[in-house]
C-alpha positions as CSV (number, residue, x, y, z in Angstrom):
1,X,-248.8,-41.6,-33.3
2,X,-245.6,-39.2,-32.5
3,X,-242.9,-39.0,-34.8
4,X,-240.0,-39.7,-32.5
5,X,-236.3,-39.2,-33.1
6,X,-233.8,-42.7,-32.5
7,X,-231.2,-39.7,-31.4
8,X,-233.1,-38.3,-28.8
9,X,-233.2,-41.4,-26.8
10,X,-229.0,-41.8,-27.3
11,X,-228.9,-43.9,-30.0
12,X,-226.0,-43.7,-32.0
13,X,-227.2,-44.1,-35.8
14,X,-224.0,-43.7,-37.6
15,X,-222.4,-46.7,-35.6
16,X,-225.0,-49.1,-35.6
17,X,-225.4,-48.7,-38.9
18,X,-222.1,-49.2,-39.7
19,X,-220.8,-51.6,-37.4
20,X,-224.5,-53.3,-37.0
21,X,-225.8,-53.8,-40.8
22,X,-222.8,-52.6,-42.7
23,X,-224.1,-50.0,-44.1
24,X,-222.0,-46.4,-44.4
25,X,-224.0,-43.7,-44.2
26,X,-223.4,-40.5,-46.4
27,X,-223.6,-36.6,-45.3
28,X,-224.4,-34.0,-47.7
29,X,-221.5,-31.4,-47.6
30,X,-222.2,-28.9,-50.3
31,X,-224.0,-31.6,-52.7
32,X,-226.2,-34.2,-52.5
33,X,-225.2,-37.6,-51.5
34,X,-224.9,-40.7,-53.9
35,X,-228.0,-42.3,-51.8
36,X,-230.3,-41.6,-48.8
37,X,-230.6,-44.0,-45.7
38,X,-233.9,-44.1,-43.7
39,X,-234.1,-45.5,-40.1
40,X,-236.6,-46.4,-38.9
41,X,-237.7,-48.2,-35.0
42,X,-240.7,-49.3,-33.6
43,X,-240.6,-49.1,-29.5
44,X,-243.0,-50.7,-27.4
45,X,-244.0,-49.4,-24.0
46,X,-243.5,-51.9,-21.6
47,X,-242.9,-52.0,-18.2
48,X,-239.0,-52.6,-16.8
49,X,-240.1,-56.3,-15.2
50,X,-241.6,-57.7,-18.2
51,X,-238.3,-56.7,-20.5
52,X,-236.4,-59.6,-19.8
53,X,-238.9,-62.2,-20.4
């Protein structure tokens, strides 16, 4: 199994964090921040027919 990044595929982490589950996330400037978030997905390969059942 590949270690995949969310970004790569367009997905917008900060905002659906934020908007999505209310979480904020914090960046690092200089120190660390107050706490980490991990994301996390897990995608299925299906084919584009059977996605809307």
């Amino acid at each position: 199994m590949r270690g995949i990044s969310l970004d790569s595929f367009g997905f917008n982490l900060t905002a659906i964090t934020e908007e999505r589950l209310g979480i904020k996330l914090l960046w690092g400037k200089g120190r660390l921040p107050a706490y980490y978030t991990l994301i996390h997905a897990l995608l299925e390969k299906k084919p584009a027919a059977s996605m809307a059942e």
